[in-house]
C-alpha positions as CSV (number, residue, x, y, z in Angstrom):
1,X,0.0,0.0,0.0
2,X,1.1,3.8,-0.6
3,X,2.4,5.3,2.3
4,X,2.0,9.4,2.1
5,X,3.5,11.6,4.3
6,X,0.6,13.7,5.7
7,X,1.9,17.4,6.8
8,X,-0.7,20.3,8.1
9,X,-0.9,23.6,6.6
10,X,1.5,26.2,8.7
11,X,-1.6,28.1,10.1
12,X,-2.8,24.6,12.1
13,X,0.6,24.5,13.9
14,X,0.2,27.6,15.8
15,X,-3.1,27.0,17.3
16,X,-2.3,26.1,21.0
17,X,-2.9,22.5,22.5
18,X,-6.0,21.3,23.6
19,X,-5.4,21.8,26.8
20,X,-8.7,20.1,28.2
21,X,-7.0,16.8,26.9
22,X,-6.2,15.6,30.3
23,X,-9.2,17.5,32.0
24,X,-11.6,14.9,29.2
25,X,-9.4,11.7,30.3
26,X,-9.8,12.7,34.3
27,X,-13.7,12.7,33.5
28,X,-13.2,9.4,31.6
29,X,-11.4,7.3,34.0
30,X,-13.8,8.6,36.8
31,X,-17.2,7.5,34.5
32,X,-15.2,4.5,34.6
33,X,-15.3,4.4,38.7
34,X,-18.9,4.6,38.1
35,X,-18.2,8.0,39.9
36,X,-21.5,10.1,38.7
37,X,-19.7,13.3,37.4
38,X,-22.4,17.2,38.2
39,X,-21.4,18.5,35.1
40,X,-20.6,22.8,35.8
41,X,-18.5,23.2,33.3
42,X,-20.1,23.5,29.4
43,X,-22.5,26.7,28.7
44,X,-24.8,24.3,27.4
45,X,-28.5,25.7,28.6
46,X,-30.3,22.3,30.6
47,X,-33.6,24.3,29.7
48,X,-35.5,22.8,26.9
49,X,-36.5,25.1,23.9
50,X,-40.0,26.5,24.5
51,X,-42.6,24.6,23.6
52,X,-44.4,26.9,21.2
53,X,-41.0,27.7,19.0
54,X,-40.5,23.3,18.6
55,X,-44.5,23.0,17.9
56,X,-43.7,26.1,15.0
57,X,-40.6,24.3,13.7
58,X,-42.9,20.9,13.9
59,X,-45.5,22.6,11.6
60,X,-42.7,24.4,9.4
61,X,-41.1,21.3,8.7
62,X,-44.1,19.7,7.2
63,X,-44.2,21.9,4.3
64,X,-42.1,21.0,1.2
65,X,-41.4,24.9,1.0
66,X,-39.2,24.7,3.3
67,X,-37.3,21.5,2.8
68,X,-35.2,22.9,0.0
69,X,-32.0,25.0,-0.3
70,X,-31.8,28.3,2.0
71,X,-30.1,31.0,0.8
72,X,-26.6,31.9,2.7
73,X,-27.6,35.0,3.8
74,X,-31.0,34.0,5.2
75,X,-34.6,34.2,4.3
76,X,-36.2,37.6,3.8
77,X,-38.3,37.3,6.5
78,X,-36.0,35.9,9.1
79,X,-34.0,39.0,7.7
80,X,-37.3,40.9,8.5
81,X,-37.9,39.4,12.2
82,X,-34.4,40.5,13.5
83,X,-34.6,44.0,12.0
84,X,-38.2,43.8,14.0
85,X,-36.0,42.6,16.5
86,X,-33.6,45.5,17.1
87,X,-36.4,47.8,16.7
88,X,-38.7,46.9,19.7
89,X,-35.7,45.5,21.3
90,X,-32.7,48.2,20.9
91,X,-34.4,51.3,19.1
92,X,-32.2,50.4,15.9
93,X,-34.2,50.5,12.6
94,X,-31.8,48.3,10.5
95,X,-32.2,47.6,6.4
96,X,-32.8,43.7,6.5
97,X,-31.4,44.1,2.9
98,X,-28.2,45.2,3.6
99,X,-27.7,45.6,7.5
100,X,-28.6,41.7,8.6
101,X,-27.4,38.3,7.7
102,X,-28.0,34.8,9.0
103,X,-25.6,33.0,10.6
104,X,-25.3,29.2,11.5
105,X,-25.0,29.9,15.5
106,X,-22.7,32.8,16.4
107,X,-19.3,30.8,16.6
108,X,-19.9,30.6,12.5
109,X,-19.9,34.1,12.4
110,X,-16.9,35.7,14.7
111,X,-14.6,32.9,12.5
112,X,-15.6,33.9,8.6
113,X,-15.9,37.6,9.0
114,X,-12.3,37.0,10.1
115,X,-12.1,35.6,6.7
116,X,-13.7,38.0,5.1
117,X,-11.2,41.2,6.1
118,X,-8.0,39.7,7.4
119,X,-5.1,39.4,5.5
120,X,-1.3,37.7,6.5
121,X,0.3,39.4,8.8
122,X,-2.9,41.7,10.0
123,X,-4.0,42.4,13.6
124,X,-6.4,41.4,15.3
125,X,-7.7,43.0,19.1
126,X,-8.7,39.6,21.0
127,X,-9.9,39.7,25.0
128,X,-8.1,37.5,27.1
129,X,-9.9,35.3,29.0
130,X,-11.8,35.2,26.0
131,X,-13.9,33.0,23.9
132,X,-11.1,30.7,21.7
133,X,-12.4,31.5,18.8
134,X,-11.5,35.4,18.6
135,X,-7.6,34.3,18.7
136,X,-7.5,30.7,16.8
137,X,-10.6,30.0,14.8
138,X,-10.7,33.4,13.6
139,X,-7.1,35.5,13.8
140,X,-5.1,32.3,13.8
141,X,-6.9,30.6,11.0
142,X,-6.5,33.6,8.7
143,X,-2.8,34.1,9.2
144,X,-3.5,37.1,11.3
145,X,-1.5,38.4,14.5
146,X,-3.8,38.0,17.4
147,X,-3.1,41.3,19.8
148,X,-4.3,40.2,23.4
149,X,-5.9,42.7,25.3
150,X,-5.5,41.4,28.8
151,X,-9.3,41.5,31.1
152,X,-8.2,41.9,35.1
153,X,-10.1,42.2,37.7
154,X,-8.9,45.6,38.7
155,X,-10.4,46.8,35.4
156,X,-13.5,45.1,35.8
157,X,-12.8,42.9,33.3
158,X,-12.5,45.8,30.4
159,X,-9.6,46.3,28.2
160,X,-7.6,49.1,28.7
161,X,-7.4,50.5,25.2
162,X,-5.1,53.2,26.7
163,X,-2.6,50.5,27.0
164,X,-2.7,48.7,23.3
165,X,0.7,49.3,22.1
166,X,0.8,52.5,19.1
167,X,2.8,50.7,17.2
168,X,0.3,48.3,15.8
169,X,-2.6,50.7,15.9
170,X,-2.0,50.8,11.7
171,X,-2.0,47.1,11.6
172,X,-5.2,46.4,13.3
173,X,-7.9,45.4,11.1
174,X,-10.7,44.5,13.7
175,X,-11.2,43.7,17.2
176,X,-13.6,41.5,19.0
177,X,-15.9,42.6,22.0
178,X,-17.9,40.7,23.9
179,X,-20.2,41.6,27.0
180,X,-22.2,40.5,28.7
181,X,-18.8,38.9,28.8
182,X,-18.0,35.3,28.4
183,X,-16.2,33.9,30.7
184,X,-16.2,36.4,33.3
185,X,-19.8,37.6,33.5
186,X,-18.3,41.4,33.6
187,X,-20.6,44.1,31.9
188,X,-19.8,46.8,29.7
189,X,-21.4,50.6,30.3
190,X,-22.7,53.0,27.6
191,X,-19.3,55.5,28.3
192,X,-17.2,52.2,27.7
193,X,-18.8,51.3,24.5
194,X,-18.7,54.7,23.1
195,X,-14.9,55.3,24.1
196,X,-14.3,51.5,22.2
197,X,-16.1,52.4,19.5
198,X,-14.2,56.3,18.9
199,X,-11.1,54.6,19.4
200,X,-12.0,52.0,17.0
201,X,-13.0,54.6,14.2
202,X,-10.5,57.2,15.0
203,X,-7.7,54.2,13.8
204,X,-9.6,53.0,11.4
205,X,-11.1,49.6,12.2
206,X,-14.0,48.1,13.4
207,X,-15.5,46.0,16.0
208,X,-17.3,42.7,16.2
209,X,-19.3,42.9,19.1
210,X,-20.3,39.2,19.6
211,X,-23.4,39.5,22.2
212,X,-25.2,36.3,22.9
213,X,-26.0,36.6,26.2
214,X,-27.3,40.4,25.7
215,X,-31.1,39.0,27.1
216,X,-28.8,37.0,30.2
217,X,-29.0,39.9,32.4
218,X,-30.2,39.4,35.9
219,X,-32.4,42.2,38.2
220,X,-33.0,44.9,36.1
221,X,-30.0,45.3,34.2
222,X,-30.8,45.5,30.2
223,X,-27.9,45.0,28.4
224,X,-27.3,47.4,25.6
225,X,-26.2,46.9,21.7
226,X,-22.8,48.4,20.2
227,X,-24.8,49.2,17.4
228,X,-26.6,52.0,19.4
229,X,-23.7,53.4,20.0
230,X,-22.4,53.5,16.1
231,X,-23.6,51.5,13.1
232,X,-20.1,51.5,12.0
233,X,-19.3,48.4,13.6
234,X,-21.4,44.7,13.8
235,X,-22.9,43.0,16.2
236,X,-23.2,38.8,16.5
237,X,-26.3,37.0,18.2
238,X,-28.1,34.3,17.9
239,X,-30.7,32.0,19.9
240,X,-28.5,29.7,21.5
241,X,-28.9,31.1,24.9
242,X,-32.1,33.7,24.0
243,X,-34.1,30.8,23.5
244,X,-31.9,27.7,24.6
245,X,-31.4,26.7,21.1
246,X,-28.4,26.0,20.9
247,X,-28.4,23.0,18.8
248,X,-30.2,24.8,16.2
249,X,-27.1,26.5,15.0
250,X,-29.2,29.8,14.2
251,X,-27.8,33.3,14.4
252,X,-27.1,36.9,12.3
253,X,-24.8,39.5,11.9
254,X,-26.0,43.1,11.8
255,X,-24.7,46.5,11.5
256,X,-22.8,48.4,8.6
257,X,-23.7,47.2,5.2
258,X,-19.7,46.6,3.8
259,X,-19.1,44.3,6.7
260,X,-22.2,42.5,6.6
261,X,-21.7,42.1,2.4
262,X,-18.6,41.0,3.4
263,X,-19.3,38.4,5.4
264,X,-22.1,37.1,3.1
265,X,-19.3,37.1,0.4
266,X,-17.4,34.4,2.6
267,X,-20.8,32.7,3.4
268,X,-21.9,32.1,-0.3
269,X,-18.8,30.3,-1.1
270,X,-18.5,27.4,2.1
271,X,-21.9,26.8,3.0
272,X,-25.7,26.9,1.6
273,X,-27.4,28.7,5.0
274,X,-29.6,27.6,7.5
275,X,-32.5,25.6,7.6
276,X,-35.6,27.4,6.4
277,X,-38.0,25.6,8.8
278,X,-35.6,27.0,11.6
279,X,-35.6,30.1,10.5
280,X,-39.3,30.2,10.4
281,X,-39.5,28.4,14.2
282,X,-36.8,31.0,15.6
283,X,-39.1,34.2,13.6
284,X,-41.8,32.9,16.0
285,X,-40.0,33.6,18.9
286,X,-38.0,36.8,18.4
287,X,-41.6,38.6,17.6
288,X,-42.2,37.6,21.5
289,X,-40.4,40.9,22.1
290,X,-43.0,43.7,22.1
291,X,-40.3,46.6,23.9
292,X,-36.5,46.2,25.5
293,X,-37.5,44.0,28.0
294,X,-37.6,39.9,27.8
295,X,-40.4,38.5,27.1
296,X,-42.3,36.2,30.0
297,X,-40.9,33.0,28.3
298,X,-37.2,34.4,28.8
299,X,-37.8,36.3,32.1
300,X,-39.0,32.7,33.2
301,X,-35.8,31.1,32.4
302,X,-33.8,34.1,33.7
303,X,-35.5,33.3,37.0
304,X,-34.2,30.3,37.3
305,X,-30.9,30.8,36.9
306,X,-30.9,33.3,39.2
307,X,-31.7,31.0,41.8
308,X,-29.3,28.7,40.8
309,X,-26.7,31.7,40.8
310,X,-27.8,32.5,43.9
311,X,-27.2,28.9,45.7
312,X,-24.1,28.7,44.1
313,X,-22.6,31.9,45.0
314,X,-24.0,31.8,48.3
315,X,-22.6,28.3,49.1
316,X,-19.3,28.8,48.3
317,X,-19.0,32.1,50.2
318,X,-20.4,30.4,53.5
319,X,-17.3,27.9,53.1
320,X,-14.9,30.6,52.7
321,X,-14.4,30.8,49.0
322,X,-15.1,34.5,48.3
323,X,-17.5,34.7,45.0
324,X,-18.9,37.5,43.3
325,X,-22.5,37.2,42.1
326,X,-22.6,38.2,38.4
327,X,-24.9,40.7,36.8
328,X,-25.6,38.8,33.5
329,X,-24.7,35.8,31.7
330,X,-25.5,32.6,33.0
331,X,-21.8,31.8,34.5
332,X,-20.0,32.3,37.6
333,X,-16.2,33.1,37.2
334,X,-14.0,33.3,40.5
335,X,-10.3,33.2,41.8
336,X,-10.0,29.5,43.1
337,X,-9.3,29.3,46.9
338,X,-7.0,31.0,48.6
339,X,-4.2,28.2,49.2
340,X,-4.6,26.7,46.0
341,X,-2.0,27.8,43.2
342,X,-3.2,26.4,39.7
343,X,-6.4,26.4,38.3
344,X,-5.7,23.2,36.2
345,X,-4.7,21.5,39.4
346,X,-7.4,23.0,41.6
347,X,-10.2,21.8,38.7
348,X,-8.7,18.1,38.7
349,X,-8.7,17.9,42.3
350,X,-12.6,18.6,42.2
351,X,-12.9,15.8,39.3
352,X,-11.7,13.5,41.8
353,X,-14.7,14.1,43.8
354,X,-17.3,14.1,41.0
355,X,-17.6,18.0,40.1
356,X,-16.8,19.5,36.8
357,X,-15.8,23.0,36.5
358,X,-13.5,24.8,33.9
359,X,-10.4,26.0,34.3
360,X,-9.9,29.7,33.6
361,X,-6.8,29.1,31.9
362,X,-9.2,27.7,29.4
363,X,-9.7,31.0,28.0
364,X,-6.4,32.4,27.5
365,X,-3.1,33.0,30.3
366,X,-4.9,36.0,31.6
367,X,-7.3,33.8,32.7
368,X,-4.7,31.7,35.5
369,X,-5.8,31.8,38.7
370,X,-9.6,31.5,38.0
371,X,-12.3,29.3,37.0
372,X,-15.8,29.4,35.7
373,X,-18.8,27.5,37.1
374,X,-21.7,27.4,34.3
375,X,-25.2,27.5,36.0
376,X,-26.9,24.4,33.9
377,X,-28.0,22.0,36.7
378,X,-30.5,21.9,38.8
379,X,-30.3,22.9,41.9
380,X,-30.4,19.5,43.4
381,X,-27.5,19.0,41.4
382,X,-25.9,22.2,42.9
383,X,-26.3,21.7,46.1
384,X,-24.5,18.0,45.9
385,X,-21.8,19.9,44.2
386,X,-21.5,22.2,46.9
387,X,-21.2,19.2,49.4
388,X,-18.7,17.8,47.3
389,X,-16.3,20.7,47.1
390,X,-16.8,21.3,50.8
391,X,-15.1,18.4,50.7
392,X,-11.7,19.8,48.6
393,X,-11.7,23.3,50.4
């Protein structure tokens, strides 16, 4: 038989290791123990879609209509609902023509508008802890030079765009933005925005403001859109989270026209769009929204993970593990325990008693020192997790 010698393009060697490698054998050997793992570590909502969008996509699905080919940039009326969308939701009035695409889930999006604007050697602004993507499915993948904007506590988890270095400011080509933030659960005000996005156009770049937890806001916090703050830039969402669909895979892009005609550019070429009968299911539940606040359907979910929030952050505090409760998102991200000195370590040593978290490392080197707890158990579940690390600590 011919033997070839297989050899990976350049770009593949510098994405990092997977460093969850031994974190996914831990988990193995442990299933093996018949140990029964309380999984707190994927944002993967537990909440089932509502029942209303699946009996929509049910009835959708039936019609031949909507069994053939999509179009890559979405159907005109999907187009149409999220234009609705950010009307009642954010005040926008956005040309479903030009201003929105569809998207197959949001991680889709933040990697081929990278391939729609970055060129060899460009830079790209990523946060740091951050979501993977921005720095090696997007930058990384393109031959771009990721530029990591470090996210401390001090700053509130913000970027200190004071600090980027002036020498690259001509190189940059885009930077990515995303709050409510993953992993941290930080928040971005209206005066933070407005300074990113005049620093932004001022060098001549734009952002990607990827926002998929923007209705995972807890009290009465409303989380705003970059786009009310300038049209120059484009925003990423999808339902995922909104409407815990995340296997779905159905999201947009919206904002200024050349991006977005950018991105469908990419789009047209490496993929064929998203289901129609999705599209239809997910129009269903984005004309829920009647003003800026979340409908009862998401209010009700929001609820509950409040609760759970609540437990958790309140249980770990009482056995001396000091833990902020977030404002939004549906995480909680905290320094591991003062005597502990890795985050890696700390989050194998809880394996071994049947809880999985994830270590903040995870999400970049800024992120040592931390982990994130995601809030999709129950609270039954919680609660034996708390026993369980009471256990550790």
């Amino acid at each position: 038989m011919l033997r070839i010698k297989v050899t990976y393009a350049d770009r593949i060697g510098r994405l990092p290791k997977y460093i969850f490698a031994a974190i996914e054998e831990l988990k193995a050997e442990k299933k093996r123990e018949g140990i029964d793992l309380i999984l707190l570590g994927i944002g993967d909502p537990d909440l089932t879609t509502p029942e209303f969008i699946v009996n929509e996509l049910i009835e959708q699905v039936k019609r031949p209509e909507n069994q053939n080919y999509p179009t890559s940039m979405g159907e005109q009326d999907f187009r149409e609902a999220v234009s609705r969308w950010y009307k009642v939701r954010f005040g926008l009035d956005l040309d479903s023509g030009k201003e929105v695409t569809h998207l197959l889930g949001g991680k889709e999006g933040i990697a081929n508008i990278a391939r729609a604007f970055v060129n060899p050697g460009d830079v790209v602004l990523c946060p740091n802890p951050g979501y993977p993507v921005y720095e090696n499915g997007a930058t990384k993948l393109c031959d771009g030079n990721p530029y990591i904007m470090p996210l401390t506590k001090e700053n509130e988890f913000l970027p200190d765009l004071d600090a980027i270095d002036k020498r690259v400011l001509k190189r940059i080509k885009m930077m990515y933005l995303n709050y409510p933030n993953n992993p941290t659960g930080a928040i971005a005000p209206m005066e933070f925005l407005k300074k990113a996005s005049d620093f932004a156009e001022d060098n001549g770049f734009f952002i990607v403001y990827d926002n998929p937890y923007s209705e995972f806001t807890f009290d009465d916090y409303i989380a705003p859109s970059i786009l009310q703050v300038s049209e120059n830039h484009v925003e990423i969402n999808s339902v995922s989270k909104m409407f815990n669909m995340t296997g779905f895979r159905c999201g947009w892009a919206a904002g200024n026209s050349d991006i977005v005609e950018g991105l469908r550019k990419v789009k047209s070429q490496i993929d064929s769009g998203g289901s129609i009968f999705i599209q239809k299911a997910v129009i269903k539940g984005l004309d829920q929204y009647t003003s800026e606040k979340k409908p009862e359907i998401v209010q009700k979910n929001m609820k509950i993970y409040e609760e759970r929030r609540d437990i958790l952050v309140n249980g770990l505090n009482d056995m001396g593990w000091k833990t902020e409760k977030p404002v939004a998102t549906f995480y909680v991200w905290t320094p591991i325990p003062e005597g502990e000195k890795d985050d890696m370590e700390f989050v194998k040593k809880l394996i071994n008693v049947g809880v999985v978290i994830t270590p903040g490392v995870g999400f970049g080197e800024h992120g040592k020192g931390f982990v994130r707890f995601a809030l999709t158990q129950p609270i039954e579940k919680i609660k034996e997790a708390l026993e369980r690390i009471s256990k550790v600590i």
